[in-house]
Steps between C-alpha positions, in 0.01 A plus 500: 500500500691214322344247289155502274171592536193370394558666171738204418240278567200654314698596189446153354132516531472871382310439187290239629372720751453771293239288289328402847489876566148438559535261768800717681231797502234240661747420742644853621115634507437206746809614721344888461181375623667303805711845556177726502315307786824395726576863471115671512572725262531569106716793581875409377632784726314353809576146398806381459467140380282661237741739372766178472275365316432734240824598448485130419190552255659754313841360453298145313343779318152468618285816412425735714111393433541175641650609753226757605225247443684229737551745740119569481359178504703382831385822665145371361311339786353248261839389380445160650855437468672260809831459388790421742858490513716233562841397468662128470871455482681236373785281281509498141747271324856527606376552827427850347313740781173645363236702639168528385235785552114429430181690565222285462088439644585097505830405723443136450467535157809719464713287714437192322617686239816646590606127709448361137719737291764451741462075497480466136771672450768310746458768791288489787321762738643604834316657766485863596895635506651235398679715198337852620855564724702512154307760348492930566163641420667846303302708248626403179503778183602400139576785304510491120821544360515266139568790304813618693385867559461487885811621671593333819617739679187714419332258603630399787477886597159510447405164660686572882333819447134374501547199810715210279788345690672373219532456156672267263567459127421154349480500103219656338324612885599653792411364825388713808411371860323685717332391866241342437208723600692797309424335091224706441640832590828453351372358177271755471754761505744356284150501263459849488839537388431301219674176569333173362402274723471113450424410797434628897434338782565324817698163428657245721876502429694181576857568698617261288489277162458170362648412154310200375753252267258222464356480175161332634491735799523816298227344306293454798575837650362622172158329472496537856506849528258502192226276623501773802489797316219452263313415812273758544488497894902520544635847432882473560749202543810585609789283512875475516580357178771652318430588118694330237747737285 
């Protein structure tokens, strides 16, 4: 597949989310607790949302303690836990398509929100597939490759091998796409052969890119996207926005 993933686009804010690691964990143990009751089990092998996201929880690094205990506590009958999920699509500057994915216990709340991020910023919310056409919901699989050791055509061996459809170089990573519902096997494979993972997980790919020029619209891309991703009910945007060089 041609063009960038969301690597690109999360590259930039890297560091900053590594300080909010805290608040990523809070996040993916909310989508582990949503995965354990829509799938009525704690079992990865018997759930497969579960296992996706996992794989997801181990690739941010989140021990294997945390995950245990979220698993627990959503198979817990006092959880008390009512979170659901919801997605809103949209424009972003540019007339940039993004996609936002939320699990939340207050939809009013979270959609005045998400309507807000996208005003203040010179976008606007659509309604429901408005943007969702130009996208390809592919497992996405960033392996680590900054210190140049990973061979691709070892790699690429290894990765058909275990479910991937493709692979491609980019830099300092190595991209791998797999159908969506196949992440968590393939990643965990690629795991026990001792390949670093930085991330792993189900993404919505866009067919196609936007490269913002504006100054003030890359601006408001920027606080755009940030205003929704330190909000602790919103666990992915994607969008279509091209990352600068």
């Amino acid at each position: 597949m041609s063009g960038h993933s969301k690597w690109h686009n999360i590259q930039r804010t890297k560091n900053a989310a590594d300080a909010k690691r805290g608040q990523v964990f809070t996040k993916i143990a909310r989508e582990m607790i949503v995965a354990v009751k829509e799938g009525g089990s704690g079992d990865v092998a018997g759930n497969s949302r579960l296992a996706a996201v996992v794989a997801k929880a181990k690739a941010a690094n989140m021990p294997n303690d945390n995950i245990k205990r979220t698993i627990e506590k959503a198979l817990g009958s006092g959880s008390g836990d009512d979170y659901v999920s919801i997605t809103y699509e949209g424009y972003g500057p540019g007339g940039v398509a993004v996609i936002v994915e939320a699990m939340t216990d207050n939809r009013n709340r979270t959609a005045s929100d998400v309507r807000h991020a996208f005003d203040k910023y010179g976008g606007n919310m659509g309604v429901a597939g408005c943007v969702a056409w130009s996208f390809d919901r592919r497992g996405v699989i960033i392996v680590d490759n900054e210190d140049g050791t990973v061979g691709e055509d070892k790699l690429m061996e290894d990765a058909l091998e275990a479910g991937a459809d493709d692979v491609e170089a980019d830099g300092g990573v190595y991209e791998l796409y797999t159908a969506a519902d196949g992440v968590a096997a393939v990643a965990g494979e690629l795991e026990k052969l001792g390949y670093r993972l930085l991330s792993a997980q189900a993404e919505m790919v866009p067919q196609s890119y936007i490269k913002l020029t504006d100054e003030d619209d890359i601006k408001n891309m920027e606080k755009m996207l940030e205003i929704m991703e330190d909000n602790d009910d919103i666990q992915n945007v994607w969008h279509n926005s091209e990352a600068s060089d």
